[in-house]
N, C-alpha and C positions, 0 to 999 in steps of 0.2 A: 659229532660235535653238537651242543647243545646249543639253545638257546642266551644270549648273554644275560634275561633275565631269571635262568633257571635254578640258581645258587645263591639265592639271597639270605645273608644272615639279618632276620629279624628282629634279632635281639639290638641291635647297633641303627633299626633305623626312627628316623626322627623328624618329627613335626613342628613347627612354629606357626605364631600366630602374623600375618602380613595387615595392614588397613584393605587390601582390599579383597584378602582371603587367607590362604596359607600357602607355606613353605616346607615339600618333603623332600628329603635325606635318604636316599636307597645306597648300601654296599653288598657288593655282590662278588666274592671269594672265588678261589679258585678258576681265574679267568685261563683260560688255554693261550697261550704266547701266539698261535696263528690268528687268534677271535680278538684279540686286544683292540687291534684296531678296524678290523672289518664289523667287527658289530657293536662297536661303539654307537649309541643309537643321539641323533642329531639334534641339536639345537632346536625345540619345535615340535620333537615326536609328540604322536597325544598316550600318552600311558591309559585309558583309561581302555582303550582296547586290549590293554594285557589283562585279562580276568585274572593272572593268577596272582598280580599286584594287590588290588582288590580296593583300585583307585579310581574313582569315574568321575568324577566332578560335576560341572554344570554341563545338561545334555547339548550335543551340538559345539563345545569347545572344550571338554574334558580336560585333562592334567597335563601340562605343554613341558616337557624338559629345558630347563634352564642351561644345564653346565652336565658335561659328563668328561671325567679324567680317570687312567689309570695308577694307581698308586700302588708302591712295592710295601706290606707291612708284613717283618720277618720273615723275608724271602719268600709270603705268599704272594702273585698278583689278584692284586681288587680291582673293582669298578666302582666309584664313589658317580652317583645317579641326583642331581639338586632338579626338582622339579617344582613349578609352581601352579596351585588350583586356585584359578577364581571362583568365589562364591558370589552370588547371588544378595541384591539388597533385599529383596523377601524371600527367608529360609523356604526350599525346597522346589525354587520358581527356575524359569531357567534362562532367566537375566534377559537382557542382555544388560543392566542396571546391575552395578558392583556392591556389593557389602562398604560399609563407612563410605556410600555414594553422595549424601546431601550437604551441601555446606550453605548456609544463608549470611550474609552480609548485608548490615546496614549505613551506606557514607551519607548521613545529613537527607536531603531528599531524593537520591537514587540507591536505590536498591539492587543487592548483586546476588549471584547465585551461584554453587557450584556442582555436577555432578558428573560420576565416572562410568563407563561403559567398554565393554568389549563384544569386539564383533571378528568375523574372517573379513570385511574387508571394510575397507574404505566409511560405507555407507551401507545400509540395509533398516532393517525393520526394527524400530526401539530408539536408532541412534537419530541426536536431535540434527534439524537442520536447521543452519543459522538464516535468519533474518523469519523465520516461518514456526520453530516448537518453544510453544510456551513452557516454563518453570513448574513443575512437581514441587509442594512446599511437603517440610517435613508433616505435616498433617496430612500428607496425600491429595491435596487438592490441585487441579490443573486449573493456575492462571492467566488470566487473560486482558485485555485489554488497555488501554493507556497505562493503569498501574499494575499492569501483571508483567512479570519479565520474560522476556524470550531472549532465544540463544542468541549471544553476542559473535562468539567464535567458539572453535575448537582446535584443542593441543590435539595430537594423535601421533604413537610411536608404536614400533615392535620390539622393542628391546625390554618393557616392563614385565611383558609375557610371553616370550616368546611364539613365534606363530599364529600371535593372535595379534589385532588391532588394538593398540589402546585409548583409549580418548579420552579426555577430560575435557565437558563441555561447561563454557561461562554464560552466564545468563546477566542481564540490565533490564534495567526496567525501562520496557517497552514507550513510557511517551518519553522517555530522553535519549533516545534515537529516530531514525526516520524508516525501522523495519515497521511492518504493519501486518497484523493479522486477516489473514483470506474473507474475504465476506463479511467484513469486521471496520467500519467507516470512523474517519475522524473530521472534524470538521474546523476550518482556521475560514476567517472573515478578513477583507480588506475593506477599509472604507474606499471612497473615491470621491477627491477634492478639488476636481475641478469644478469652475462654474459654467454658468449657462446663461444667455438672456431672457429676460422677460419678453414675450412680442403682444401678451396680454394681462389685465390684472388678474390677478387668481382669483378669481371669482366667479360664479355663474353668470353665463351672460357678458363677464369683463368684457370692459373698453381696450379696445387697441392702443398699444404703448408706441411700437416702433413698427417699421415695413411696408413695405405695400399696401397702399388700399385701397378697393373698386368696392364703391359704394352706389347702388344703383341709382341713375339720375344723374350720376356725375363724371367727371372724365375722369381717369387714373391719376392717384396722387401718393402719397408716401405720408408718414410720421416719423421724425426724428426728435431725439432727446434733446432738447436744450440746458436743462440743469438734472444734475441727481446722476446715482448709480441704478440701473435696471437690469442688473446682474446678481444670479444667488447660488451659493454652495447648490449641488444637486445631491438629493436627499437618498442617494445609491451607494449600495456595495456589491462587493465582489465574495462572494460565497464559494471555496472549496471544500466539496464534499470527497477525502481521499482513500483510497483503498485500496485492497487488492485482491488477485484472483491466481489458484492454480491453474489456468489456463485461461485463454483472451480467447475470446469472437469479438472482433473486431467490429463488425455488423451492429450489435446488441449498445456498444458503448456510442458510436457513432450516432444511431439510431437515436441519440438525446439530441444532437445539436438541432440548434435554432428550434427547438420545442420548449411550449410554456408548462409547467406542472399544470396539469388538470385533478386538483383535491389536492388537500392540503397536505405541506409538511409538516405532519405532526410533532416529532421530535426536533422538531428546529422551532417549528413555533408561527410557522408563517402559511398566510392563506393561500388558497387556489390562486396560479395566474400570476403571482408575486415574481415567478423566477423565471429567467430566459436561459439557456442552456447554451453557452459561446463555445464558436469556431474552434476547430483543432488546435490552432493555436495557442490557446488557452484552456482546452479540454485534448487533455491528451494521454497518453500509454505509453510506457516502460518499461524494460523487465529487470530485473533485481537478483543475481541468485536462481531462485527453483521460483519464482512469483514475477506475474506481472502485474505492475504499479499504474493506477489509472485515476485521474485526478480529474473530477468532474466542476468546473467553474462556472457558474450559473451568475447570473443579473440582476442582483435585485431590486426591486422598486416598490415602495409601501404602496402604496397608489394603482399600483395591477394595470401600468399603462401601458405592456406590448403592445395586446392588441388593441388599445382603443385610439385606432389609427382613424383619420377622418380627409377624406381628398374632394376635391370638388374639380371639374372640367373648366378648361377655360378656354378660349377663342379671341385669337389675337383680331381686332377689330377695327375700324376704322372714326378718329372721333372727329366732330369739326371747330377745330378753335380759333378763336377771333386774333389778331394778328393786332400784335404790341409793336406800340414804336419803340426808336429807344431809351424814352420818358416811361416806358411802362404804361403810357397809355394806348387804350382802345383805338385801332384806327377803322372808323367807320365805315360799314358796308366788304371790310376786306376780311377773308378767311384762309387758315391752309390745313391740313389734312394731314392730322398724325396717326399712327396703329400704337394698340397698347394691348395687354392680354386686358381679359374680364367676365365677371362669370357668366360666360353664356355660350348657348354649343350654336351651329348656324349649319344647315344644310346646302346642298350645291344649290339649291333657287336663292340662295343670301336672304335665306327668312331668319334672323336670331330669333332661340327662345330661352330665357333665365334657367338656369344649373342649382341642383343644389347639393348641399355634401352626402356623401355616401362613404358608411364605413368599409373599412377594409381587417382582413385578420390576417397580417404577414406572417403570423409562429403557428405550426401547429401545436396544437392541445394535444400532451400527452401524459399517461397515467406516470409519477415519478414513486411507487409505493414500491418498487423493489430497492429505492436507494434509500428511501425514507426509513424502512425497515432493518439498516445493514449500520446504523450511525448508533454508537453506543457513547455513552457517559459513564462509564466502567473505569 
């Protein structure tokens, strides 16, 4: 008993043209009544292993049988063979990118894309993965960046090709979603409108507006506001620098909090020292898909005022005040003894000596040019 591909009439078989490759037509005569249906060959075979067909296709996914039936013409039995070959969107390549693969669309300001692919499974080498491969334009260019589009989603079936995956992947453009390219940064600003009090004038040297005040020579005393507002917008925002990465070290992102940029952010535009780098709460990591999302929230301040922290010591002290009747006057010769803080430190002999301010640097200084580097305007 022969093989069921061993009798093929040639003359009767027949090719079409498919969008994403073609379509052949095998019959094959004189089937043996026991071979009818034991060597019917299945939904899926790859023909191109038959050399004597003389069919191979794309290497690694060959000619897949679509349909195979026996049919009675004038009392001979046939085998009537439909199989489908995908080709290749570059003649002689071996895909996994289909023939009539690119489709482009344009809606007003998002931009869409379309393109097909086949594989053995699922996922593998070539096929895009959403939220992570950028857009192939018909000129062959891989785009990228807020206006380059990455995959949105993907269709995938086995019934186009039999035996094979089929995919049709969609593409948008990338800043009208929230997918983001690996090591590829975008950056959104908050203002922040809360205010703040004055406790001096803005100026060098300024005079004290409101608060405590130990002025040496005198007892402890205070300023409060009698007329006016001594409150101002504060001149800060909130800076996300966002991205992402095929794989997280946790360590490396962490590693920014409470650190001030040491050099400047060049592509943002702002000097050394300008940016704080805030708690996990507001700096933090995700994962998305095949990516994890890491959103860097930094502090800004024109003024570069982290560290120009300034503390002075103080010693809570003993002063002697003259004692008020309840006229408010002076009553002679009588005193009592109140404690106040005030600048000055005092050792266990109770000798005071005067304090004066000393800086302090609460953020460390850290180099921020691997993110500075990663922020595109694309």
């Amino acid at each position: 008993m022969g093989n069921w591909y061993d009798s093929e009439d040639f003359t009767r078989r027949q090719s079409k043209e498919l969008p994403y490759g073609r379509a052949h037509s095998f019959v094959f005569t004189g089937i043996p009544l026991g071979a009818r249906l034991a060597n019917m060959p299945a939904r899926g075979t790859d023909l191109s292993t038959i050399t004597k067909l003389g069919v191979t296709g794309m290497t690694g996914f060959g000619v897949r049988v679509a349909s195979a039936q026996i049919a009675q013409n004038k009392g001979n039995t046939e085998l009537h063979v439909t199989a489908i070959e995908p080709e290749p969107y570059v003649a002689g390549s071996n895909g996994p990118e289909l023939k009539g693969s690119r489709h482009e669309f344009n809606q007003g300001t998002v931009a869409t894309g379309e393109r097909l692919f086949v594989s053995t499974a699922r996922t593998g080498s070539g096929i895009p993965v959403p939220r992570v491969s950028y857009f192939t334009n018909l000129d062959g260019q891989v785009e990228g960046g807020m206006l380059g589009r990455i995959c949105d989603h993907l269709e995938q079936e086995r019934t186009t090709i039999p035996g094979l995956v089929f995919t049709r992947a969609h593409f948008k453009t990338a800043g009208w979603t929230d997918y983001r390219q690996p090591n590829v940064a975008r950056v959104s600003l908050r203002g922040l409108t809360a205010q703040e009090e004055l406790m001096w004038e803005p100026k060098t040297n300024g005079l004290q507006i409101q608060g405590p005040c130990h002025e040496t020579g005198y007892v402890p005393s205070r300023y409060i506001v009698t007329k006016g507002d001594v409150s101002s917008l504060k001149k800060k925002a909130v800076i996300v620098i966002e991205t992402a990465y095929a794989s997280l070290n946790p360590v490396v992102l962490l590693d920014y909090v409470d650190t001030v940029n040491f050099g400047a952010l060049s592509r943002l535009g702002l000097c050394s020292e300008t940016c704080r780098m805030l708690p996990p709460d507001a700096t933090r990591f995700w994962r998305v898909g095949a990516l994890w999302y890491a959103d860097y929230s930094m502090l800004y301040d024109p003024l570069a005022g982290h560290n120009k922290v300034e503390v002075i010591r103080q010693t809570k002290m003993p002063f002697r005040m003259p004692l008020l009747d309840e006229g408010g006057v002076v009553v002679p010769g009588e005193f009592r003894t109140i404690y106040d803080w005030t600048n000055k430190k005092c050792t266990v002999a109770g000798v005071p000596s005067d304090t004066a301010k000393e800086d302090r640097d609460p953020y460390r200084r850290k180099s921020w040019s691997g993110l500075d580097a990663m922020i595109s305007w694309d």
